[in-house]
N, C-alpha and C positions, 0 to 999 in steps of 0.2 A: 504494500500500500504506500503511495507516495502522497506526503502530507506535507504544506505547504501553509503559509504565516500568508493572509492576503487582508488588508485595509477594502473601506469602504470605497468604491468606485474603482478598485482595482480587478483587473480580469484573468483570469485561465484559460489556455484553447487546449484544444482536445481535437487534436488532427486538425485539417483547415477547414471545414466548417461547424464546429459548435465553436461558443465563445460564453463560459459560464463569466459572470459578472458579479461581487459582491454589490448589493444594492442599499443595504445598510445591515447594521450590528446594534443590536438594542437588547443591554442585560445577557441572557443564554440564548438567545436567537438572531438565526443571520435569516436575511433575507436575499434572496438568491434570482439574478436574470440569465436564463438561459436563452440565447439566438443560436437555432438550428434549424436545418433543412425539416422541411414539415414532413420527408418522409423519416424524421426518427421521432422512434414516439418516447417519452418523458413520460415518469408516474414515480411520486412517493413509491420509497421502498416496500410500504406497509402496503399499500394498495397494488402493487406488485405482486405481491408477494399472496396476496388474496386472488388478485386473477388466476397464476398460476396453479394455487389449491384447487379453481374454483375448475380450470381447465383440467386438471390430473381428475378433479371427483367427474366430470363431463363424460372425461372416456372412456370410462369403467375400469383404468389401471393402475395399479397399484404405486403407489410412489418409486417404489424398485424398478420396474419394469421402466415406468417413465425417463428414471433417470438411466438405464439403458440404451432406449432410444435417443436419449440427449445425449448419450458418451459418442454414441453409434454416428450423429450426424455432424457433431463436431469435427471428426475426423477428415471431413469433408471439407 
């Protein structure tokens, strides 16, 4: 994991086209602008991470299995 010190109105890129931007810092919370290609899709982790549950309970397969087919297509 690469962790970085960034101020407010200071940016990140992430290959050349996203540009994560800190937007302000207030207390334990950052507020964050992301500019990317509208074909990448952005989700909170938590809500992520819910799709995905929601997609594994969808296809009748087991989380094992699942992560099979994701080792399986990676490789690709």
């Amino acid at each position: 994991m690469l962790v970085l010190t960034r101020r407010s109105d200071e940016a990140v890129k992430i290959g050349d086209d996203i540009t994560i931007t800190i937007v302000e810092v207030k207390g334990n919370q950052v507020r964050l602008g992301i500019n990317a290609p509208s074909s990448v899709k952005i989700y909170r982790k938590e809500i992520y991470e819910k799709i995905m549950a929601e997609n594994i309970s969808s296809s009748g397969l087991s989380a094992k299995e699942f992560e099979k087919i994701k080792e399986t297509l990676n490789k690709f």
